[in-house]
N, C-alpha and C positions, 0 to 999 in steps of 0.2 A: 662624561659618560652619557650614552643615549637613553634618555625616557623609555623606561616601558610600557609599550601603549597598555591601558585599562582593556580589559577583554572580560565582555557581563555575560556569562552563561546562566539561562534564563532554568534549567533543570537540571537534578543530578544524573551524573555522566560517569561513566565506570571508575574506579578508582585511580587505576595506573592512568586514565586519559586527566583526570584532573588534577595528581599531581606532575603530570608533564606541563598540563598549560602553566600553572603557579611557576616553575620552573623557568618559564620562557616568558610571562606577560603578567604585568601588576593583572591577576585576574579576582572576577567575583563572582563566587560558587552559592546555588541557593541551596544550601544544606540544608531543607526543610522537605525538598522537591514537589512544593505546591507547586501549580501553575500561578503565575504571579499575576497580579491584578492589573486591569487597565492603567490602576495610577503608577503602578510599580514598572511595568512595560515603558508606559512617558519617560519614567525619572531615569532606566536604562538609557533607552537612545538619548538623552540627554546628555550622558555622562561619560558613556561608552567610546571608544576608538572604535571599537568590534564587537558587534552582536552577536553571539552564538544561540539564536533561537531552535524551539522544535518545533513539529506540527502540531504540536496545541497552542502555538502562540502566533494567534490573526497579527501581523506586521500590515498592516492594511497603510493606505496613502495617507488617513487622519496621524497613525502614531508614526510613520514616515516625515508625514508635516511635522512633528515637535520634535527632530530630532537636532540633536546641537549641532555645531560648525566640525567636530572633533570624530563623528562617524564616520567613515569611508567603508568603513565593510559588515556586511550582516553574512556571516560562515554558517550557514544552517545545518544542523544534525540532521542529517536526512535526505532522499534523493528528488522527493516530491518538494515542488516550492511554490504547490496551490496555497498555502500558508502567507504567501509575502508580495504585495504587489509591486513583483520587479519594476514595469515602469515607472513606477511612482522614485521608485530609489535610485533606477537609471538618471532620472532627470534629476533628480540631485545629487547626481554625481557620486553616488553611492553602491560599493561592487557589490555584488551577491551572489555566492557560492551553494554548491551542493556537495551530495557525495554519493556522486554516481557507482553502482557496478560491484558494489561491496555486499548486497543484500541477496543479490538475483539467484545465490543458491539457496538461501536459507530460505527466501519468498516461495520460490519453485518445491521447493520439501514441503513447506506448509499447504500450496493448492494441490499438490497430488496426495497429501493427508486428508484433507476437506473432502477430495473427488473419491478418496476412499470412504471418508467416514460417512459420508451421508449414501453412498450407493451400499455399502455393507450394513450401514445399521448398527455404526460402532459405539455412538455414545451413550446408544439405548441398552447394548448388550451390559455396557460396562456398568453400570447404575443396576442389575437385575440382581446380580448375587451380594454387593452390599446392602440393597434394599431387602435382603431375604427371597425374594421372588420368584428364585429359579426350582422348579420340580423335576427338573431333568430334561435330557434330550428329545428332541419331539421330531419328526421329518417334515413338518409344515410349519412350523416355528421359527418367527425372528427371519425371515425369507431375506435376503435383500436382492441385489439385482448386478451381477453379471458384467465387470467394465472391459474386460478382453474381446475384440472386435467390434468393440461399440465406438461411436463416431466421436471425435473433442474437437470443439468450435473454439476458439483462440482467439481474444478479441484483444490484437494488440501482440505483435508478433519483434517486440524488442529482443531487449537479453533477457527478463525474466520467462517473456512468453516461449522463448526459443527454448530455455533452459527445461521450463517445463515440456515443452516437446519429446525434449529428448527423453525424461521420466517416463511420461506417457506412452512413449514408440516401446518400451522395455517391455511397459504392462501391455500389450497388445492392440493398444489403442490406435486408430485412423487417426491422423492430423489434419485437421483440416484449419485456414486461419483465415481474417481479414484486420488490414493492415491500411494505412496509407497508402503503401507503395507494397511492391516485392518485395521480399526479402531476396540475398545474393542466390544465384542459381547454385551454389554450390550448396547451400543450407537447404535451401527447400531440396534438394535431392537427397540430400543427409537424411532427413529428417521426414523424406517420403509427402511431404505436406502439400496441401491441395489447398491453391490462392482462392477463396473469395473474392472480389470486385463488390458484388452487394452483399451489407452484410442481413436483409433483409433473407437471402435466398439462404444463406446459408443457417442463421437462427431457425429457418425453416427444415431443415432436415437435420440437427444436432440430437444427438443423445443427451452429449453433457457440455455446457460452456461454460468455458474458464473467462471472467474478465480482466486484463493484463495490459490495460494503456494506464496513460498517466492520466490527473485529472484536469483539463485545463476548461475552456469556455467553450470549446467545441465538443467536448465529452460531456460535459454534464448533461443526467439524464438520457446520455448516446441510448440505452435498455431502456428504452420509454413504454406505455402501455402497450402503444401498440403494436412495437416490436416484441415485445416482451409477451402477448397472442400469439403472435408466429411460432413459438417454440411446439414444441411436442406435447404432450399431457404426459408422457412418461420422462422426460426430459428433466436434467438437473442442472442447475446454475450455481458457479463458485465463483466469488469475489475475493480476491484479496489485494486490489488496487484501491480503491477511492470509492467510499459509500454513494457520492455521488453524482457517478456515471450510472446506478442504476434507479429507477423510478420505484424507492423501496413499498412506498405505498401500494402501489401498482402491482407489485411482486407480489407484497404480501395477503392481497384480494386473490389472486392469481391460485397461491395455494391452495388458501383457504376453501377455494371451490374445486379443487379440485383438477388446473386449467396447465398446471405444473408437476409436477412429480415431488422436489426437494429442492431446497437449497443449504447450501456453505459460505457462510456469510464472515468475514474477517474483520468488516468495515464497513461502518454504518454512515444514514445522511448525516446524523443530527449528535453523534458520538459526544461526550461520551453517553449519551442517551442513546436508550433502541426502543424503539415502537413495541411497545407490550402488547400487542397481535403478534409479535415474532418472539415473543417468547411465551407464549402459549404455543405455539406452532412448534416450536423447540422441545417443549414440554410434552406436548401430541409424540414427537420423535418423527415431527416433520421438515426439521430443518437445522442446523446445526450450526450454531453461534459461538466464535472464537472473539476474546478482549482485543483485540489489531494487534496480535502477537505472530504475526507471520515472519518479522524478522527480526525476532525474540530470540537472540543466540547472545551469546561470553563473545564469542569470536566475532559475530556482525555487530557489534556495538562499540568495539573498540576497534575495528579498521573506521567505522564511520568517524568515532572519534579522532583517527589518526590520520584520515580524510583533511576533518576539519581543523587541526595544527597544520600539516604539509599546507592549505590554503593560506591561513594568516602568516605563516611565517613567508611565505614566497611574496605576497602581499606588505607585509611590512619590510621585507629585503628591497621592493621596488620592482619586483617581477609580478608578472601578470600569473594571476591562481590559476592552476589545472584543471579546475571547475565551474570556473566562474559561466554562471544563467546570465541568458541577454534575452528582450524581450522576444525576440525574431525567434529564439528555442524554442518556445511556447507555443 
């Protein structure tokens, strides 16, 4: 009878996904769902066939170096894999998976949440009548600001950015986006959307920007200060890709004076830590702070999980995974 490979999943993962894996691979589940310690991470790839990390577990080139002879696959829960330093694991001949294209609705629901909550003023409302505070109806009261006809800048015009597009076209919003490349002429006609080339010109005339790339080494800080001037002073900024692609410091001076409008923020630099200026600013009812719960569903949790079995097992049958990351993606 064939070995079943050991398979170390580093977090707890939905129920039905973990016990499918027990089902299919000597697996080991951290029923405790801490993030496990640097030494505990080591003694993983040590021991493991297959890693099932998340993005709170840095797989950096050091705990790539102690990994045993017996690793061949890190299947990562998740579709970001700023978390794991593919080359490092390329060069020892080590696969590394994602799990693309499972999220992109659930992500797109939650930045067209954010681009409402903070242009409406919803979290402020919502805290008034359990706080006792509400006296009644006022006509200058609780004001917020108007998204139908207003412009959305789209930084990162994938399947999430597209998806949200198409929310945004519903609410009456201009699309406007900048991308690497075009998107297909069929989609931008879909979707009415107007290319950027710089995305200087276009941070220059947005109402409200969406951030929607991935995080790699060419985005980080892409929102830099002094992009991040260009914007409008009535202008709002949502994030729900990677804390940082944007210059939160930078942002958060920005507010402060006044130099911004609001922001919607999913996803921080320094997570799970957030700069205690943003949440004063938050508390102000200047900006609107979600735990990286943008693709917080029953249902995106368990395809990602069913993501990462369809991987390992195609992987352990001798087939090449339908997700496997190569450095060149990046």
């Amino acid at each position: 009878m064939k070995k079943r490979p050991v398979v170390v999943v580093t977090r707890r993962l939905p129920d039905v996904i973990e016990t499918r894996l027990r089902e299919l691979f000597d697996t080991r589940l951290n029923l405790e769902d801490k993030p496990l310690s640097a030494e505990e991470l080591s003694e993983a790839v040590k021991t493991a066939d297959v890693l099932v990390p998340t993005i709170t577990d840095e797989i950096d080139a050091g705990v790539i170096g102690q990994a045993g002879p017996n690793l061949k696959l890190i299947a990562n829960f998740g579709n970001g894999v700023d978390n794991i330093d593919v080359s490092a694991a390329v060069a020892k001949s080590i696969t590394v998976t994602n799990t693309p294209g499972v999220l992109t609705e659930d992500t797109a629901d939650m930045t067209m949440a954010l681009i409402l909550a903070v242009a409406r003023r919803i979290p402020e409302g919502a805290r008034v009548i359990p706080d006792g505070d509400w006296a009644g109806w006022s006509p200058t009261w609780m004001l917020g600001r108007r998204i139908t006809g207003k412009r959305l800048g789209i930084v990162g015009m994938g399947r999430i950015g597209q998806a949200l597009a198409r929310r945004a076209k519903a609410f009456g919003l201009s699309i406007h986006y900048h991308n690497r490349r075009h998107v297909p002429p069929k989609i931008e006609t879909e979707l009415e959307a107007t290319y950027w080339e710089s995305l200087d010109q276009m941070l220059a005339r947005m109402d409200i920007v969406s951030v929607n790339c991935p995080h790699t080494p060419a985005t980080y800080h892409l929102l830099s200060a002094r992009r991040l001037k260009l914007m409008k002073p009535d202008a709002i900024l949502v994030n729900t890709a990677r804390g940082e692609i944007i210059d939160e410091g930078a942002l958060t001076k920005l507010i402060e004076a006044g130099a911004i409008a609001g922001a919607g923020l999913d996803v921080f630099e320094e997570e799970p830590a957030v700069n205690p200026r943003l949440v004063r600013l938050a508390k102000q009812g200047k900006v609107v702070l979600l735990p990286h719960m943008g693709s917080a569903t029953h249902e995106g949790r368990v395809a990602m999980g069913e993501k990462v079995i369809v991987n390992i097992r195609a992987f352990v049958d001798g087939h090449k995974p339908p997700d496997r990351v190569l450095p060149s993606m990046l």
